[in-house]
C-alpha positions as CSV (number, residue, x, y, z in Angstrom):
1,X,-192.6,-188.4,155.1
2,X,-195.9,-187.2,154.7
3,X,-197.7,-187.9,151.4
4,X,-200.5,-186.9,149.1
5,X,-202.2,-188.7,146.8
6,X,-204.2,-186.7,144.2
7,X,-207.2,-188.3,143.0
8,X,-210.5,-190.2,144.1
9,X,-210.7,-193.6,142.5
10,X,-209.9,-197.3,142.3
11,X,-206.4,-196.6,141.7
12,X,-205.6,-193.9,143.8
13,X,-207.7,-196.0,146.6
14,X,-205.1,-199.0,145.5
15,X,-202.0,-196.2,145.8
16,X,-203.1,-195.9,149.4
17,X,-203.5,-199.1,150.5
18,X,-200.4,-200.0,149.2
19,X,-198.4,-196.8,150.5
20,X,-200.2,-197.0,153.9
21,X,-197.8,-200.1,154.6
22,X,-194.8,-198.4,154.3
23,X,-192.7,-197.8,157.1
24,X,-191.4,-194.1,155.2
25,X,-195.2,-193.2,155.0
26,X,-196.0,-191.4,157.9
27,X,-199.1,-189.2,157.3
28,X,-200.7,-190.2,154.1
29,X,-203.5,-187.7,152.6
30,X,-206.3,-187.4,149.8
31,X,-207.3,-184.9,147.3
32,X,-210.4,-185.1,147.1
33,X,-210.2,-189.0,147.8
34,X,-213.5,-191.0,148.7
35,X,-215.3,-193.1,151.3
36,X,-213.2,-196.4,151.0
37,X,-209.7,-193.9,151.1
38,X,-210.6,-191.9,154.1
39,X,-210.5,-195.2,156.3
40,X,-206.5,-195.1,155.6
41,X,-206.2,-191.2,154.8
42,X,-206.7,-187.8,155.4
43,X,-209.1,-186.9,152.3
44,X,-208.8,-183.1,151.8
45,X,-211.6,-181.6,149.5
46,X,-209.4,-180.2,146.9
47,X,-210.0,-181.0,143.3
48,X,-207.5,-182.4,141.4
49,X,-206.9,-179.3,139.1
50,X,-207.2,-176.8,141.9
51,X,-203.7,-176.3,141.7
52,X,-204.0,-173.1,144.6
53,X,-205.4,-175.7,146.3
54,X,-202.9,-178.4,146.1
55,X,-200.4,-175.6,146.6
56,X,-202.4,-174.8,150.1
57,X,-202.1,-178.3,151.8
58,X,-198.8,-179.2,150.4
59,X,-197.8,-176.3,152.2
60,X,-199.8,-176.7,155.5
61,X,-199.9,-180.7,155.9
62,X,-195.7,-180.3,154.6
63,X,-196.4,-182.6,152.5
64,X,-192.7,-184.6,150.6
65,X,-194.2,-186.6,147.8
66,X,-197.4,-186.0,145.7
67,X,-198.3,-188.6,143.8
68,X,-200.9,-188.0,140.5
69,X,-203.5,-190.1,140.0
70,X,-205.2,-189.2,136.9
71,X,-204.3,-187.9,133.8
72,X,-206.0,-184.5,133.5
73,X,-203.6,-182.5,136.1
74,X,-200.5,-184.0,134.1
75,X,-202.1,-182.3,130.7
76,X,-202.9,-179.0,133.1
77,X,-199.3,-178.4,133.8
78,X,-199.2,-179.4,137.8
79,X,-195.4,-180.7,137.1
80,X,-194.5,-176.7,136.1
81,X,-196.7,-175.4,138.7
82,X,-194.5,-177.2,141.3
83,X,-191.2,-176.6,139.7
84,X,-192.2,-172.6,139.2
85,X,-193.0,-172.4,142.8
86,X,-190.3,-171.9,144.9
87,X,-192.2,-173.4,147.9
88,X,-193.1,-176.1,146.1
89,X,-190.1,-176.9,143.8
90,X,-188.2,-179.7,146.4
91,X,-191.3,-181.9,146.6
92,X,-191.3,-185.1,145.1
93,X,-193.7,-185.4,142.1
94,X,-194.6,-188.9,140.4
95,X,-195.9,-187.7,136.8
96,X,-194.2,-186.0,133.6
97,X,-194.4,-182.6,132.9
98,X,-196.8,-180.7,130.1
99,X,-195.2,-182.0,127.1
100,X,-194.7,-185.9,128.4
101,X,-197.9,-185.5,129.7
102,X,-199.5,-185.4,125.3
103,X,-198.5,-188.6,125.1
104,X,-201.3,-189.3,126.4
105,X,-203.4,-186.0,126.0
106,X,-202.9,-185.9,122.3
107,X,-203.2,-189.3,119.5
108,X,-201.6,-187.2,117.0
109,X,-198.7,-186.1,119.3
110,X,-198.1,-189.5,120.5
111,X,-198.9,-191.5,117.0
112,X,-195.8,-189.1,115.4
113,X,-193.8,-189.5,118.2
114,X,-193.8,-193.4,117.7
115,X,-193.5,-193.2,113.9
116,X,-190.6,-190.7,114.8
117,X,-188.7,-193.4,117.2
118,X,-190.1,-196.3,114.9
119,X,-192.2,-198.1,118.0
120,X,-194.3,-200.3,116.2
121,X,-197.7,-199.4,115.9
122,X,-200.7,-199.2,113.3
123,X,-200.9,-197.0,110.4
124,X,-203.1,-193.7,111.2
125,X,-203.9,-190.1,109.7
126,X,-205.2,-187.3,111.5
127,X,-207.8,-185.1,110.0
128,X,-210.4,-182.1,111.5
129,X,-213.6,-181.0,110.3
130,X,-211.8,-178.5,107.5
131,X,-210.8,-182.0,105.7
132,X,-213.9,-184.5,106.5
133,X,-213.9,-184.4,102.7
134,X,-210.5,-186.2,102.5
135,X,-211.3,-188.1,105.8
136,X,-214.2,-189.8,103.9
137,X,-212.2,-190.6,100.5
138,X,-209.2,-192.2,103.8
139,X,-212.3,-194.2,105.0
140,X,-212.9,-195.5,101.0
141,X,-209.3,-196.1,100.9
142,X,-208.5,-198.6,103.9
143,X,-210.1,-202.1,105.1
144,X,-212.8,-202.5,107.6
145,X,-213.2,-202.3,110.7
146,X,-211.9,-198.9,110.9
147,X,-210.7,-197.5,114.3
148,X,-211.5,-193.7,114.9
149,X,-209.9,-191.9,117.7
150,X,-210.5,-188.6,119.1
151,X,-206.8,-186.5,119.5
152,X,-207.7,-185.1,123.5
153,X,-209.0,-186.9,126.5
154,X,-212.6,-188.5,126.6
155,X,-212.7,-190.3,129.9
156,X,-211.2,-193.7,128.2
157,X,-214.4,-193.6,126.1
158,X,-213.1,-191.8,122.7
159,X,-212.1,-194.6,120.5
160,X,-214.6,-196.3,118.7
161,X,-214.3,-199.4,116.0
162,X,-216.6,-199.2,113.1
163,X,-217.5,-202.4,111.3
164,X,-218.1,-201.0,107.9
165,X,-217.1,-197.5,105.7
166,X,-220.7,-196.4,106.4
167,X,-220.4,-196.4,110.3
168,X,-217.4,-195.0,110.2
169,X,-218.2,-191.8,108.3
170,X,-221.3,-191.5,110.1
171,X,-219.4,-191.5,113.5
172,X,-216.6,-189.4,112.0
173,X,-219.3,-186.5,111.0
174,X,-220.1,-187.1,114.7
175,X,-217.0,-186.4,116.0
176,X,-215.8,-183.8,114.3
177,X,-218.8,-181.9,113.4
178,X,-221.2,-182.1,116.4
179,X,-217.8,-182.2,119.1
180,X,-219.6,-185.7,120.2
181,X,-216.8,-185.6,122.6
182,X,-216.1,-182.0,122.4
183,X,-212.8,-180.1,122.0
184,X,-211.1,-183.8,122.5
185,X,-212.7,-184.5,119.0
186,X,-211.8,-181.2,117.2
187,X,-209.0,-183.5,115.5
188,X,-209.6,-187.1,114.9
189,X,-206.8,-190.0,114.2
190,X,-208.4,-192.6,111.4
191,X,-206.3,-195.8,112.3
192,X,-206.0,-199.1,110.6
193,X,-207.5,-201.6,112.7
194,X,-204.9,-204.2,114.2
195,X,-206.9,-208.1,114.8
196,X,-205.0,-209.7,117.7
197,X,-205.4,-210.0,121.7
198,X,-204.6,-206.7,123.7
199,X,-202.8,-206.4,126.8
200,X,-201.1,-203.6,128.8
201,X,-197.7,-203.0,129.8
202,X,-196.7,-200.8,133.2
203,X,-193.7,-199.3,133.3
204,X,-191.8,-197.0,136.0
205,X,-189.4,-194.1,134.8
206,X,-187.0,-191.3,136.2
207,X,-186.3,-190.6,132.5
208,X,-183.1,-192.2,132.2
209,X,-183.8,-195.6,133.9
210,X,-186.7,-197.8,134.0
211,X,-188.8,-200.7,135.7
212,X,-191.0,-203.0,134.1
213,X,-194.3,-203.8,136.5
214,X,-196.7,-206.7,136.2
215,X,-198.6,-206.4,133.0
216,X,-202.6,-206.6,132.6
217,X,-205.6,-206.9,130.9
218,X,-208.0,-205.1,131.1
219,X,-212.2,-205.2,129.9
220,X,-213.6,-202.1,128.7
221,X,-217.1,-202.7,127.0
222,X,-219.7,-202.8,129.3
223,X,-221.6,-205.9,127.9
224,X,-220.3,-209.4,128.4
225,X,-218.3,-210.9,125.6
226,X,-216.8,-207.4,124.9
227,X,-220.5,-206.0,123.8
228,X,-221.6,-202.5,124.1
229,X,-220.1,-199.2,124.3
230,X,-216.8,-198.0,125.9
231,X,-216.7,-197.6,129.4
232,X,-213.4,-196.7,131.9
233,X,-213.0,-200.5,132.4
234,X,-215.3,-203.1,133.9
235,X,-212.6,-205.1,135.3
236,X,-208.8,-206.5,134.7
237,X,-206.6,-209.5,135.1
238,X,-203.2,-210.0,136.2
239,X,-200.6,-212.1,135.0
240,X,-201.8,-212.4,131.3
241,X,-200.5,-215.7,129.7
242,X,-199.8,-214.1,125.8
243,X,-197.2,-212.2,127.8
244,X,-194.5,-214.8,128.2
245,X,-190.9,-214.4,128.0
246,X,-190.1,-214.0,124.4
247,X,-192.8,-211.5,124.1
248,X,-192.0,-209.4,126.9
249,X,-188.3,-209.4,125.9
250,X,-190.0,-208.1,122.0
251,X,-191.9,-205.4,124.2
252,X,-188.7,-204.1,126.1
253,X,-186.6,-204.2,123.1
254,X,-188.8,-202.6,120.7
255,X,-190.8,-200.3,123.0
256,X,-190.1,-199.8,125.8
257,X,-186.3,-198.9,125.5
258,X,-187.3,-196.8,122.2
259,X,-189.7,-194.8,124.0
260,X,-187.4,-194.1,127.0
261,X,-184.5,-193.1,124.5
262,X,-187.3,-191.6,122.4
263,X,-188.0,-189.2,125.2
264,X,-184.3,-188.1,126.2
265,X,-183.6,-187.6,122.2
266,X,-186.9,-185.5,122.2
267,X,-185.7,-183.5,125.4
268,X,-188.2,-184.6,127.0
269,X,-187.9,-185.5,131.3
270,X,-190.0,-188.1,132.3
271,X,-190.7,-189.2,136.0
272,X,-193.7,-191.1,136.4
273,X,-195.1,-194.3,135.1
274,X,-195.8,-194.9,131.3
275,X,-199.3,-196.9,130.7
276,X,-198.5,-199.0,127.1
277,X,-201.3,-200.2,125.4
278,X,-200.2,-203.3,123.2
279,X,-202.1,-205.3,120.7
280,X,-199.9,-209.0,120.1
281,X,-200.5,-209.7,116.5
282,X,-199.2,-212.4,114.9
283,X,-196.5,-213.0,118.2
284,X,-195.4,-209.5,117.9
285,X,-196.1,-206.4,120.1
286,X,-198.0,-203.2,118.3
287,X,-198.5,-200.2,120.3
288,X,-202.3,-198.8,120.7
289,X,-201.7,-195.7,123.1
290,X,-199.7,-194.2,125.5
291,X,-201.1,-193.6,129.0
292,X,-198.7,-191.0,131.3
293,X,-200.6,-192.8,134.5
294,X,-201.4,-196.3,135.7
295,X,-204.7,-197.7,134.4
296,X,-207.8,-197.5,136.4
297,X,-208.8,-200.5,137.0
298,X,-205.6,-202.1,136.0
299,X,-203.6,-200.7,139.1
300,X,-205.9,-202.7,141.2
301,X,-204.7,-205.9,139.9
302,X,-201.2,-204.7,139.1
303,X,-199.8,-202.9,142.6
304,X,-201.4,-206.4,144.5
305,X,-198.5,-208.3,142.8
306,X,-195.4,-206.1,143.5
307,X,-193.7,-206.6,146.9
308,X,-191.5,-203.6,146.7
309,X,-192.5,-200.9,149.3
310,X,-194.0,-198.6,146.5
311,X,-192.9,-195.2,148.5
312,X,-189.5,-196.5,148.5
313,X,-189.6,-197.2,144.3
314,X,-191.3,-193.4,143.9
315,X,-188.6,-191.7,146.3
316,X,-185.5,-193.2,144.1
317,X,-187.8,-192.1,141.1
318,X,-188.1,-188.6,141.7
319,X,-184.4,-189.0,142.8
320,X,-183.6,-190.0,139.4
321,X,-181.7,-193.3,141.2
322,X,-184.3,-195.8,139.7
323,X,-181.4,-197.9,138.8
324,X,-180.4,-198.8,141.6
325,X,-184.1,-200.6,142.1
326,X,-185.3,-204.0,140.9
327,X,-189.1,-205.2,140.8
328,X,-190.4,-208.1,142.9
329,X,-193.0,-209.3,141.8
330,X,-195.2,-212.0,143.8
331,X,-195.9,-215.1,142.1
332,X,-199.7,-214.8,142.6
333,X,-202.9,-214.3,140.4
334,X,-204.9,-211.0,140.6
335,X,-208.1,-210.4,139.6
336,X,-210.8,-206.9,139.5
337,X,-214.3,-206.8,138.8
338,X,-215.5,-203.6,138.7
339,X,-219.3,-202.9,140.3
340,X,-221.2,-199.7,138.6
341,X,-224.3,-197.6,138.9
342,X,-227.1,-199.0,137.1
343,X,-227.2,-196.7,133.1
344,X,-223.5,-196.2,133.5
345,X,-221.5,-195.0,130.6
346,X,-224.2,-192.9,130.1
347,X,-226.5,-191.8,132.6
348,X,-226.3,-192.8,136.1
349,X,-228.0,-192.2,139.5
350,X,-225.5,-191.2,142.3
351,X,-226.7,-191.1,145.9
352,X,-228.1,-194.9,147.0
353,X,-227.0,-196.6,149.9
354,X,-224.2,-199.4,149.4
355,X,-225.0,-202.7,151.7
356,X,-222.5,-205.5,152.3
357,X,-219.3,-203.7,152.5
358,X,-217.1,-206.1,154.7
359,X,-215.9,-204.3,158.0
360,X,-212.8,-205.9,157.2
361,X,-212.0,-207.6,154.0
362,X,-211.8,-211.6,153.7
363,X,-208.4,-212.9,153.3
364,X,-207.3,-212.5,149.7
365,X,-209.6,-210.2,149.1
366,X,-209.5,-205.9,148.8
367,X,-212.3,-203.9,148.3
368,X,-210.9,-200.6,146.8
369,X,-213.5,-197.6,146.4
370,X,-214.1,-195.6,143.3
371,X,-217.5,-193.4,143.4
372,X,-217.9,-193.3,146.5
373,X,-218.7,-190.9,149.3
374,X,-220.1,-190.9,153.0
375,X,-223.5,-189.5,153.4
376,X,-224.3,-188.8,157.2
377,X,-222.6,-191.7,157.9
378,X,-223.8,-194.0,155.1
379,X,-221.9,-194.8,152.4
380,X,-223.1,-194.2,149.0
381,X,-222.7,-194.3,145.2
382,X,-221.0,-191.0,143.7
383,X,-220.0,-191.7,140.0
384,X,-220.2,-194.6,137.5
385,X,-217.6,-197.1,138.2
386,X,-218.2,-197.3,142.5
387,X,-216.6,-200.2,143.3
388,X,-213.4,-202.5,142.2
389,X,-213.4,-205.9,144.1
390,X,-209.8,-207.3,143.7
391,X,-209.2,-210.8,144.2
392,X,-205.8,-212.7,144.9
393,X,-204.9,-216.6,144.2
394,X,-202.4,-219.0,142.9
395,X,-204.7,-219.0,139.9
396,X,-206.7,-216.2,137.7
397,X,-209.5,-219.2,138.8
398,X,-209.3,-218.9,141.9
399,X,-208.5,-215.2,142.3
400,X,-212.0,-214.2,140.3
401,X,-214.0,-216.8,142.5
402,X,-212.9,-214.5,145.5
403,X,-213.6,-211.6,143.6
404,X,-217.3,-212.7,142.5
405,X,-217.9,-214.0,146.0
406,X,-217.3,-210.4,147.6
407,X,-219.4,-209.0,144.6
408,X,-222.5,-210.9,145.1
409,X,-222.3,-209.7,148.9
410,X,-222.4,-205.8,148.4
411,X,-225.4,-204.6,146.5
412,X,-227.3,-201.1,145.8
413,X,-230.2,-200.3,143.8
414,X,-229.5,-201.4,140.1
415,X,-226.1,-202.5,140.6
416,X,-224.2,-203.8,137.5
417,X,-221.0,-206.2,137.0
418,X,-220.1,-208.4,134.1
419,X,-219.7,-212.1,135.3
420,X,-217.6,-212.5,132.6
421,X,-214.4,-211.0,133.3
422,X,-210.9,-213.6,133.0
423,X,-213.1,-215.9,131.5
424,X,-211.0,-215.7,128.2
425,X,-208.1,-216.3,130.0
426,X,-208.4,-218.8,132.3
427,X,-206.4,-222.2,131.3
């Protein structure tokens, strides 16, 4: 079948190489796509909420399956603009509809849908800039640090953790007053912090049935030792060791299966994959967020590890036969570091010539693109994060040695990496 992939980073990069090996994959395309995924697709320079657009090649390339990278088209409605269209209505689409979709694009919608299905997860209140007055007497009221999280989407950047009452109003007034990250901080969520070690949980749906993927952890500040502000991830490890048995069966039992039940009680269909954020405290699993996507750069460490042919697992999940699927995983270390433009999270320089990419990657190593285009035949930098280098191993050791190897070989003006990542993790 033919395929298209909607998106233009690491993950959808990682979607590709993964999907390319298929034997149902026959011609695989891109929207928009970048340098790194037009060496295994058709990249088609259609944005990922021109929806007319979509609509266009679907049509022309007859395209089977879409698959949805990123989060913003799920919040747009592209689920309802398929299943309105009656050309488009019989393709296979990986990715929930509207309303699944504020799971992720609203804190408030998903923080009373867990209190709702009692899915554990830290005490919050919402408030807008009509109550900052009882926002700051909250802020008085609880311990510090004190998490504050803007309702809509930020880029992965909208949550910030305030180590004392004063910081916290400060950024609140920020937030809600002067839109620091405008309309996605009209309404902000004032959360108890939760002390413990974070990790994330993948998960595969049709709605009714479920698969549990290879979980990860991944490292958002851009300093080393988790300094610095937010960014969309500077890298990620796969497996993580707090996740062991008794702990995952905790997660499935208390959050996975609620949310899946939570969701058909709701009336809610679900096809697509559900991103868990998890903070283990004290040995037991607390839910941070909700993602309605894979995690960029998690699915570079994550899809590495599955041996399932991935088209074949998204067919039976638009089929709504996910039960009749098992994951197999590979007993095998992954590791990501991501390489960015020099200034990134805030501003960047796009446009300089990338050196060192291999022709052909070492073994147990990928090099998957992110910000990237081609430039008269040069490839070049075209966002923040621009490159994630994913190492494989029987070890997270050895799997980041391969990764930092290939890192110190590609190299643009003012690149930047953390040489830290795994190394809290590593036995």
């Amino acid at each position: 079948m033919n395929i298209l992939i909607i998106g233009s980073g690491g993950r959808e990069h990682t979607f590709a190489w993964k999907m390319k090996q298929s034997p149902l994959c026959d011609q695989l395309f891109m929207a928009p796509g970048n340098a790194g995924t037009s060496e295994l697709a058709t990249n088609l320079p259609v944005g990922v909420e021109d929806f007319e657009g979509i609509k266009k090649n679907v049509l022309e390339h007859n395209i089977k399956l879409v698959i949805v990278g990123p989060e913003a088209p799920l919040v747009a409605g592209i689920r309802e603009f398929f299943e309105n269209d009656p050309k488009l209505k019989d393709v296979y689409l990986i990715g929930p509809g509207k309303v699944g979709a504020q799971l992720e694009g609203s804190k408030d919608f998903s923080k009373a849908f867990m209190l709702r299905h009692q899915i554990p997860t830290a005490k919050a209140k919402t408030f807008t800039k009509d109550t900052l007055e009882q926002a700051s007497c909250y802020i008085d009221e609880i311990p510090s640090p004190i998490v504050l999280k803007a309702d809509g989407l930020a880029a992965g950047k909208g949550v910030l953790i305030c180590n004392d009452r004063g910081e916290a109003k400060n950024a609140l007034e920020e937030m809600l007053v002067h839109e620091k990250f405008g309309e996605a901080s009209q309404k902000v969520l004032i959360e108890e912090y939760l002390d413990g070690t974070e990790l994330s949980v993948f998960v595969l749906t049709d709605g009714k049935d479920y698969l549990i993927l290879p979980e990860a952890k991944d490292y958002k500040r851009i300093g080393e030792k988790d300094t610095g502000l937010n960014t969309g991830g500077m890298g990620a490890v796969s497996p993580v060791r707090i996740a062991d048995k008794d702990f995952m069966q905790m997660v499935e039992d208390r959050v996975v299966k609620r949310t899946i039940t939570g969701l058909q009680q709701d009336n809610v269909p679900f096809q697509g994959f559900l991103f868990i954020g998890l903070m283990k405290v004290k040995g037991e699993p607390y839910v941070i967020e909700y993602n309605v996507r894979m995690g960029d750069p998690e699915t570079q460490v994550v899809i590495p590890r599955i041996e399932n042919d991935l088209v074949d697992l998204f067919v039976a999940t638009a089929e709504g036969k996910l039960g009749e699927k098992s994951i197999k995983v590979l007993p095998r270390a992954a590791t990501t570091v991501v390489m960015v433009a020099g200034g990134y999270p805030e501003e960047y320089k796009k446009g300089d010539p990338i050196s060192g990419l291999p022709e052909t990657a070492p073994e147990d190593t990928l090099v998957f693109h992110a910000g990237t285009k081609e430039n008269n035949g040069q490839v070049v930098t075209n966002g923040g994060r621009v490159l994630a280098i994913t190492g494989l191993g029987d070890s997270l050791k050895e799997a980041l040695e391969r990764s930092y190897v290939q890192v110190e070989k590609i190299n643009w003006k003012d690149k930047y990496f953390r040489r830290d990542i795994g190394q809290d993790v590593i036995l």
